[in-house]
C-alpha distance (Angstrom), angle and dihedral (degrees) to the residues before:
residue distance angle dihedral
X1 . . .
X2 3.59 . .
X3 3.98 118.7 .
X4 3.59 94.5 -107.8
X5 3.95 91.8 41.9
X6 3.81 84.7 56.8
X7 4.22 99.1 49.7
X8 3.45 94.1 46.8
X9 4.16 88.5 48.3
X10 4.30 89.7 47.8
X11 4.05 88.6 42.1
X12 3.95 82.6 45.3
X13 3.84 94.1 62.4
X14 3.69 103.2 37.0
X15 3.91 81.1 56.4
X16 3.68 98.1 48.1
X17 3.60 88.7 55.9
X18 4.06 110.6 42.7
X19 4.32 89.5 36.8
X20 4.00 82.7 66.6
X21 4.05 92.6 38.1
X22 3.80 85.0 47.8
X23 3.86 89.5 51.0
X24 3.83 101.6 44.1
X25 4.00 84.7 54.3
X26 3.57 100.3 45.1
X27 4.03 79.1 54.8
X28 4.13 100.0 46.2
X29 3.69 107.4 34.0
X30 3.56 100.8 70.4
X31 3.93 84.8 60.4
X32 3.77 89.8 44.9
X33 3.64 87.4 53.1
X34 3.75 96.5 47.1
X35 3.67 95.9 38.5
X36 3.94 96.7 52.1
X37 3.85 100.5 29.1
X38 3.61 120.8 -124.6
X39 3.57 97.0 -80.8
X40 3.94 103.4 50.2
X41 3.84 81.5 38.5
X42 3.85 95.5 62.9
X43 4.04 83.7 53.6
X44 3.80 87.1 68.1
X45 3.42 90.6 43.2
X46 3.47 87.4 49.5
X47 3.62 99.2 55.1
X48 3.72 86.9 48.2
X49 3.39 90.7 60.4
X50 3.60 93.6 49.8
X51 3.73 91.0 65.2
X52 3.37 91.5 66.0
X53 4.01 87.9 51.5
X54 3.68 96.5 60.8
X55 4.23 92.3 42.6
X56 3.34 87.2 58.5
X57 4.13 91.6 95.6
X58 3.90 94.8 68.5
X59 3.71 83.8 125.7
X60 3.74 86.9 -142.7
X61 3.48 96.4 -68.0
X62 3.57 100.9 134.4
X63 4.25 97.0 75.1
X64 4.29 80.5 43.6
X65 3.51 81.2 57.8
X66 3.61 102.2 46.5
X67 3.96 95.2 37.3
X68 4.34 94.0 52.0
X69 3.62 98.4 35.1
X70 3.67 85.0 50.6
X71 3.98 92.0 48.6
X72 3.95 86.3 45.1
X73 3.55 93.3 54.8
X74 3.91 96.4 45.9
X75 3.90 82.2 44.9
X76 3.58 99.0 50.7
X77 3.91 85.5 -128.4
X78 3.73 114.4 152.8
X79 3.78 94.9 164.3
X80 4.16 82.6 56.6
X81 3.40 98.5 42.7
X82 4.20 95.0 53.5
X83 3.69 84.1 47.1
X84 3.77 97.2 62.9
X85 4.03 91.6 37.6
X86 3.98 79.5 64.3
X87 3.96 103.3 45.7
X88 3.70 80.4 43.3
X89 3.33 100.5 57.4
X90 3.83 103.3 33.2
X91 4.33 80.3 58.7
X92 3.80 93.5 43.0
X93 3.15 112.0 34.8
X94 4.27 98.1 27.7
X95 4.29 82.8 50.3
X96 3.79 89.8 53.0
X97 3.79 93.1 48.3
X98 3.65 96.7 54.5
X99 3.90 91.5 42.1
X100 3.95 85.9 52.4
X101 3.43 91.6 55.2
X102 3.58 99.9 46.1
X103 3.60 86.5 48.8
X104 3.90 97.0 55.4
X105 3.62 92.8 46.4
X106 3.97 88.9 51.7
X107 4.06 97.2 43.1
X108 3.77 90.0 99.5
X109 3.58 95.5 50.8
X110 3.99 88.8 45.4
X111 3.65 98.3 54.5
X112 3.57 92.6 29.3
X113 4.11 100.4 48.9
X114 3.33 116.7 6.8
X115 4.24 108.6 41.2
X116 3.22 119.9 53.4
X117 4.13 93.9 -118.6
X118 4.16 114.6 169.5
X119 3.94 103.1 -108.5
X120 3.92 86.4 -121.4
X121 4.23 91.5 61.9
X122 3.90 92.8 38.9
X123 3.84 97.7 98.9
X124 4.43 90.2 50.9
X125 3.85 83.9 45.8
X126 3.84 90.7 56.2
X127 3.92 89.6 40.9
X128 4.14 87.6 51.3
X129 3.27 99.3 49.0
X130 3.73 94.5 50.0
X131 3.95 81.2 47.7
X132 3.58 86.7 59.7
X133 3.40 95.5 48.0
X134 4.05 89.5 59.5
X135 3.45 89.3 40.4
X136 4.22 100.9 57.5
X137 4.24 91.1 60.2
X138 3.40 87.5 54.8
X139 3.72 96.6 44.0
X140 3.87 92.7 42.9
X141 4.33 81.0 62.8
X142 3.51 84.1 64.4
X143 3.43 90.4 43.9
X144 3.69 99.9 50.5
X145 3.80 89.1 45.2
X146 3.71 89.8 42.0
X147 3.92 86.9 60.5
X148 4.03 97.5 45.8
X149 4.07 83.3 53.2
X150 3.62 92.9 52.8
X151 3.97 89.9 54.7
X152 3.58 95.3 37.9
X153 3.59 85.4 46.9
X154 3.55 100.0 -134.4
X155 3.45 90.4 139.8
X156 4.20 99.5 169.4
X157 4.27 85.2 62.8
X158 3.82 81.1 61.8
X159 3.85 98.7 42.4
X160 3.40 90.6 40.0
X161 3.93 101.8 57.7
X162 3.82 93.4 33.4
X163 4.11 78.0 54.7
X164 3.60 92.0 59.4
X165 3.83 93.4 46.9
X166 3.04 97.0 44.5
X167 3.81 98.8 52.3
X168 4.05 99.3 29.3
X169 3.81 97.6 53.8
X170 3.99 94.3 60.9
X171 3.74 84.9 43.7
X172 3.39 101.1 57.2
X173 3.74 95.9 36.9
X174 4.11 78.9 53.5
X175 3.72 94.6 48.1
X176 4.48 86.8 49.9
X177 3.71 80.4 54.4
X178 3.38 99.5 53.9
X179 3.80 100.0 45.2
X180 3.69 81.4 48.2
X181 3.71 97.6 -119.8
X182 3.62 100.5 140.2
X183 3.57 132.3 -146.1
X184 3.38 93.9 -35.7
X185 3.33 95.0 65.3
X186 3.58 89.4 45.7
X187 3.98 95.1 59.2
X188 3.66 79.7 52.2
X189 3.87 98.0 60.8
X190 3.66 87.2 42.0
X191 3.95 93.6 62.5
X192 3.80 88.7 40.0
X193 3.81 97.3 55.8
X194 3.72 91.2 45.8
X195 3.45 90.3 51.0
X196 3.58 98.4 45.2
X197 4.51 84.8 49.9
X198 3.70 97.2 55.0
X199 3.74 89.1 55.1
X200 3.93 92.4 44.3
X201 3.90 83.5 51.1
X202 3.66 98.3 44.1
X203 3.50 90.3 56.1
X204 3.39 88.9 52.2
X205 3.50 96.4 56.1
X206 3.24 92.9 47.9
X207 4.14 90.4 68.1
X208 2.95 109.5 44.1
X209 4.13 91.3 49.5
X210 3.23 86.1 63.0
X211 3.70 93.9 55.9
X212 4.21 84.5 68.1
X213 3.77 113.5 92.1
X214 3.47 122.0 -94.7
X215 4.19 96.6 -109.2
X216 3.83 140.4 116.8
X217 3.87 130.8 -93.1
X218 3.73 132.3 138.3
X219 4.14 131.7 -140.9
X220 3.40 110.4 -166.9
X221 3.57 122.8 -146.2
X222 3.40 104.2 -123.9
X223 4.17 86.3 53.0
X224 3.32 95.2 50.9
X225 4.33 93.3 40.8
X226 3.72 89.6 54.5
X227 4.02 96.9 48.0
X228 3.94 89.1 45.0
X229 4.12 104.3 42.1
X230 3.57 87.0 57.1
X231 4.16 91.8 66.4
X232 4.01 82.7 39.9
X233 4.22 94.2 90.0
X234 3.36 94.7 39.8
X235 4.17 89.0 57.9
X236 3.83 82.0 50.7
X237 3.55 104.5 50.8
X238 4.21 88.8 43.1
X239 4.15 86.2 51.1
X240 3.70 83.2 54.9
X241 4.06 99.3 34.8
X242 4.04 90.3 41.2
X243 3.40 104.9 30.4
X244 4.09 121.8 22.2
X245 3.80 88.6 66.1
X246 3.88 89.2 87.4
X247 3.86 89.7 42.4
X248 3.95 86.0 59.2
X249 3.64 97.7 47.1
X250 4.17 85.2 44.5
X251 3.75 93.0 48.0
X252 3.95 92.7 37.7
X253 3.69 106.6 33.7
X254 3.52 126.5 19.4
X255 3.87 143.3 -66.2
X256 4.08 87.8 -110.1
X257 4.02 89.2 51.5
X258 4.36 94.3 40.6
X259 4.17 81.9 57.7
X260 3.82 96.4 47.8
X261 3.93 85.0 51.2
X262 3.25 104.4 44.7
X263 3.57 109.6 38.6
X264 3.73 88.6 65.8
X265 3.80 94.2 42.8
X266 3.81 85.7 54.0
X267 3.59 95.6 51.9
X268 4.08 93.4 42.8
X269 4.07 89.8 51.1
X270 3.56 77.9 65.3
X271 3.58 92.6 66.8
X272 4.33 88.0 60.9
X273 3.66 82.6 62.0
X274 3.92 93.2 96.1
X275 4.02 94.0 41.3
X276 4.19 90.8 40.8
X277 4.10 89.3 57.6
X278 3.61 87.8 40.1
X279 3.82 89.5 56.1
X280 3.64 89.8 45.8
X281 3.67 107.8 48.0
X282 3.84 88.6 44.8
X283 3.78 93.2 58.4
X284 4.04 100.2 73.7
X285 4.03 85.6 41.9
X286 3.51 92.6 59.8
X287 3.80 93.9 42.8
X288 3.36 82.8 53.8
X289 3.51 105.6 59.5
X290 3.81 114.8 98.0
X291 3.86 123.0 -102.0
X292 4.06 87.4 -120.9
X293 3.46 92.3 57.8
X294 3.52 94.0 78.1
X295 3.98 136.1 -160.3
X296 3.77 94.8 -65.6
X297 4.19 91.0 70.6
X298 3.64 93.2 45.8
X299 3.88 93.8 52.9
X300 4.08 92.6 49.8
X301 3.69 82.1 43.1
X302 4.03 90.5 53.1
X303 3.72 101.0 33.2
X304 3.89 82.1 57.2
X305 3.41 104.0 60.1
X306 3.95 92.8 32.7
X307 3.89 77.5 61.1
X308 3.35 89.6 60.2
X309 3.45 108.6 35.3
X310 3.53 96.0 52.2
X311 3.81 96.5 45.5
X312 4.02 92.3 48.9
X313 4.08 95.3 41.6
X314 4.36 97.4 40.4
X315 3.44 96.5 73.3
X316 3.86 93.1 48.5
X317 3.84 93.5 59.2
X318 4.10 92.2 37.9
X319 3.96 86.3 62.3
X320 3.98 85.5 38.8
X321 3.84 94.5 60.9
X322 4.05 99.4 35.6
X323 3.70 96.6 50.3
X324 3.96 106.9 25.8
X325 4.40 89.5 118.7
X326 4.16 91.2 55.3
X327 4.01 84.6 38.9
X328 3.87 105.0 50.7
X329 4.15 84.7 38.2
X330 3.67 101.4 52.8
X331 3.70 81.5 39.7
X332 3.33 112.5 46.0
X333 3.42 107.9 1.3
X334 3.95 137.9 -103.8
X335 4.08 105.5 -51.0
X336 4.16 94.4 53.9
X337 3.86 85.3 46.3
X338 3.78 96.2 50.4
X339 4.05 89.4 40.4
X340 3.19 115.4 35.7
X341 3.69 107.6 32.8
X342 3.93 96.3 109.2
X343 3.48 101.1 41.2
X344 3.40 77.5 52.1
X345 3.23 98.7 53.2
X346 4.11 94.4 45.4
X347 3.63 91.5 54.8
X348 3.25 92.9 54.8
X349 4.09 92.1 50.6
X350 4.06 80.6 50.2
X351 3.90 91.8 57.6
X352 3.50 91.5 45.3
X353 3.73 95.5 52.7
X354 4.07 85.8 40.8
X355 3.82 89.7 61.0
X356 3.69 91.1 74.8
X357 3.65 88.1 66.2
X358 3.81 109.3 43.7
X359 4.12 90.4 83.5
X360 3.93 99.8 38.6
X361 4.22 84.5 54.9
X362 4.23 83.4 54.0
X363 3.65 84.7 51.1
X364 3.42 96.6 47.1
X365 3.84 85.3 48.1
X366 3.44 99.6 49.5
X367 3.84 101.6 33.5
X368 3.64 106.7 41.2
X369 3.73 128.7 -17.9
X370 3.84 146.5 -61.4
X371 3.95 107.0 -95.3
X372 3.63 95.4 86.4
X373 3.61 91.2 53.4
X374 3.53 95.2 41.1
X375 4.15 86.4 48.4
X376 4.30 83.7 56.5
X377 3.49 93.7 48.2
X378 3.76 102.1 51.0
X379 4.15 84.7 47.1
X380 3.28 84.4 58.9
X381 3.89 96.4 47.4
X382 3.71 95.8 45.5
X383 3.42 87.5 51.6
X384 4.04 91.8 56.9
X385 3.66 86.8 43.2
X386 3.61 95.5 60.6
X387 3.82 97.8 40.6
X388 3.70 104.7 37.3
X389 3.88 103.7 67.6
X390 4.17 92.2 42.7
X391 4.13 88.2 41.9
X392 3.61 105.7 41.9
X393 4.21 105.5 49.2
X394 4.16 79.6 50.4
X395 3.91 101.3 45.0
X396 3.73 104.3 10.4
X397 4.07 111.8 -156.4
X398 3.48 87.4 -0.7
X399 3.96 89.3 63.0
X400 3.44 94.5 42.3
X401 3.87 90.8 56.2
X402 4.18 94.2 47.8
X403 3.33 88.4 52.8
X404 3.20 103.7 63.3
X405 3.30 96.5 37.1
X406 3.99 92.6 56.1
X407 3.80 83.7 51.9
X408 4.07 93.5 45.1
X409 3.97 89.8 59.4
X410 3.75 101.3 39.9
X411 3.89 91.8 52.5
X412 3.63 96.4 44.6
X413 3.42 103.0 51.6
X414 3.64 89.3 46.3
X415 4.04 93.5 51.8
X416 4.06 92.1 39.5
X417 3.22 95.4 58.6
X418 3.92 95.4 42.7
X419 3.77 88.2 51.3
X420 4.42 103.3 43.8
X421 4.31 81.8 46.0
X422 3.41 112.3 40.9
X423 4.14 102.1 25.2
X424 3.86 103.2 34.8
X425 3.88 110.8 4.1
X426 3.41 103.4 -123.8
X427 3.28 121.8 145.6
X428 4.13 119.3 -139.3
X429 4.20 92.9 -114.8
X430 3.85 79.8 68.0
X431 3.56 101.8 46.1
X432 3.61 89.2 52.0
X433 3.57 94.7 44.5
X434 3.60 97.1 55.5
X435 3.45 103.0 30.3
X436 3.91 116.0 31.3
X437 3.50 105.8 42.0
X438 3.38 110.6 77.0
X439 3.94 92.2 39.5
X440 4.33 90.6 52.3
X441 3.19 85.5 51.6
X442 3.49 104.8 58.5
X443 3.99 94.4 33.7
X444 3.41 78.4 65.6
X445 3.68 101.3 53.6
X446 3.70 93.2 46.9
X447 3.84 92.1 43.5
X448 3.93 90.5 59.3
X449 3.76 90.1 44.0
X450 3.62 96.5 52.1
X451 3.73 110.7 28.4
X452 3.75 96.4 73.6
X453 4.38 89.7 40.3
X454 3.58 93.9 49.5
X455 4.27 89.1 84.4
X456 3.71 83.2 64.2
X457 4.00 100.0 60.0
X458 4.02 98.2 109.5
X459 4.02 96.5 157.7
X460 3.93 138.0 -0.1
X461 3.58 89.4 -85.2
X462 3.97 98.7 70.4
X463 4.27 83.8 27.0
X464 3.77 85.6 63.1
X465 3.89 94.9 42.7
X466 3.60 94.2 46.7
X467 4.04 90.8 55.1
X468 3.91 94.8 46.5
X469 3.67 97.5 43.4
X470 4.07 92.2 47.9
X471 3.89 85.5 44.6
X472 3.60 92.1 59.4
X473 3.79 99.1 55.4
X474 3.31 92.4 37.3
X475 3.90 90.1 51.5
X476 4.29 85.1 39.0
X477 3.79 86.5 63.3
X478 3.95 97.3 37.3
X479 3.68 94.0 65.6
X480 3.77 100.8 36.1
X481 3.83 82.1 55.5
């Protein structure tokens, strides 16, 4: 299987599997939302959140993972491979058990202190938080397995348990709704499905490491420490560039205001599904490539699948930003479309601008190392950190969104640049060249066709219409370009 045969196979699965998590929440959280309120809502939100909090100390170890296993596998190394599924876990899963127990010992203060919870939900935000503190070891299992997939390249594993997540967690929060348990019950179903994935994963593992032939090899763990802790800053500065935006708003604002936020900001990272898989699967090619190959392969290589990405994901956030009032209405009803329509609206201008630096990171990855990207990312969070508490008690969501999207462009354009000079000599008239026209061009086209239509979206039926019919001329134009 040819190298572009096997990234468009890896991008394949990771697709498969969030396009049908995407669609069973686009279907369920308007009833969560309902059902709960928006206040008791944004406490689930909030425990989801604090998942991600607690996985924070992987240490890196995830792109260890996925560069050794991958170099096992090509190497036919068992003894290697079982060596980096043990540094990997002892960083991933050992970080998230001290971060889970730092976080249930701090839930009190958390709910008590430093969000603004209602007195009358504080005791189920204590009990959520502690949920989420039982819940982040079991989701950094999946995690850890998620990584050896990746560099195995058994990509379906991956899709498939981050299917069943994805799609069993809003169920059983649903199904505690129903029975009218509350969000109690809901924490519970949380845990369960976690539970139930890291299982599902290990399993999974568990196959295809047996596919890996039976011979010797060694990773020490001092080799595969100092490859991983460089990537370890980065995942720090994104937590705080990707996620502590919501925390602000909770801590600053209100409960009611953190779940106008960040249910659209959940549902746009959705969008950076294509671009985050395409990151991914292009990190083991790149490692692969041979030293004598030289800079010139990697850059036809990226400006390939930057030609691609871009041209399939543009259209996506051109419909995004022209009809985000009909979408959050029809959606979710009247108060996120009045509210959150231009914070909407900036994130998705800071995705768009992110997209330019979801490949260089792979190249980064797969070329050299993870300092430079770790160096963009904490630019980025700094940045955040310096805006967000000024911005957001002035302009609320609205802050929140500028914020990052200030931060987005300065640390892009810094890394970009880095990445296309020093890594694959290509200058930025190129990049443009070969990758940008065609896709301007047809934003363009579909912009002017649906801009002035978008006034007549009155249901999902014309919503629907709209999309496809600008999605055709914009796709008419992409290819004749």
């Amino acid at each position: 299987m040819s190298r572009g045969e096997r990234f468009a196979r890896n991008v394949g699965w990771g697709l498969a599997g969030q396009g049908a998590v995407a669609a069973i929440n686009l279907f369920i959280i308007p009833r969560l939302t309902r059902g709960f309120g928006v206040e008791a809502y944004g406490l689930y939100l909030l425990m989801q959140s604090a998942v991600g909090w607690a996985g924070a100390l992987h240490f890196g170890a995830g792109q260890g993972l996925v560069r050794f296993a991958a170099q096992s596998q090509a190497e036919g190394k068992r003894g290697a491979l079982d060596d980096t599924l043990r540094h990997g876990a002892l960083l991933i899963i050992g970080g998230t058990a001290l971060g889970a127990i730092v976080l249930w010992f701090a839930a009190p203060a958390l709910v008590g202190r430093v969000f603004v919870v209602p007195a009358y939900y504080r005791a189920h935000g204590i009990w959520m938080i502690r949920a989420a503190a039982i819940g982040a070891v079991f989701s950094a299992v999946t995690a850890w397995a998620g990584a050896a997939f990746q560099g195995l390249q058994h990509f379906q594993w991956q899709s498939a348990a981050t299917v069943l997540q994805g799609i069993l967690i809003p169920f059983g929060v649903l199904s505690a709704l129903v029975i009218g348990r509350g969000l109690g019950a809901a924490a519970a179903a949380f845990v369960a499905v976690h539970a139930l994935v890291a299982l599902f994963s290990l399993y999974g593992l568990s196959r295809a490491r047996g596919e890996v032939p039976h011979h010797g090899g060694h990773v020490s763990f001092s080799a595969f420490g100092r490859y991983s802790i460089g990537f370890w800053p980065a995942g720090l500065a994104q937590l705080v560039s990707g996620q502590l935006d919501r925390a602000f708003v909770a801590g600053l604002r209100s409960m009611s205001e953190f779940t106008l936020y960040a249910v659209p900001a959940s549902v746009l990272a959705r969008v950076q599904t294509l671009p985050a898989m395409a990151s991914t699967a292009l990190v083991p090619v790149m490692g692969g490539l041979s030293k004598h190959e030289g800079p010139e392969t990697s850059a036809r290589l990226y400006l390939r699948a930057s030609r691609t990405l871009m041209g399939l994901i543009a259209p996506a956030y051109a419909l995004l930003f022209c009809l985000m009032p009909q979408f959050l209405s029809l959606w979710l009803g009247g108060s996120f479309g009045d509210t959150s329509v231009w914070p909407a609206r900036l994130l998705v201008a800071t995705q768009a601008i992110a997209l330019f630096s979801f490949l260089p990171t792979s190249v980064a990855a797969g070329r050299k190392d993870g300092w430079w990207t770790s160096a963009a990312a904490w630019l980025q969070a700094l940045v955040c950190l310096a805006l967000w508490p000024w911005m957001i008690p002035r302009w609320g969501l609205l802050g929140a969104a500028l914020g990052g999207l200030i931060a987005q462009s300065i640390s892009t354009l810094v890394f970009v640049s880095f990445v296309h000079s020093r890594l694959l000599d290509l200058t930025w008239e190129r990049f443009m060249r070969e990758t940008m026209a065609p896709t301007a061009a047809g934003a363009a086209v579909l912009l002017a066709f649906a801009w002035p239509l978008r006034v007549h979206v009155t249901g999902w039926v014309s919503f629907f219409a709209l999309c496809a019919t600008a999605g055709a001329l914009y796709t008419i134009t992409f290819w004749r370009l």
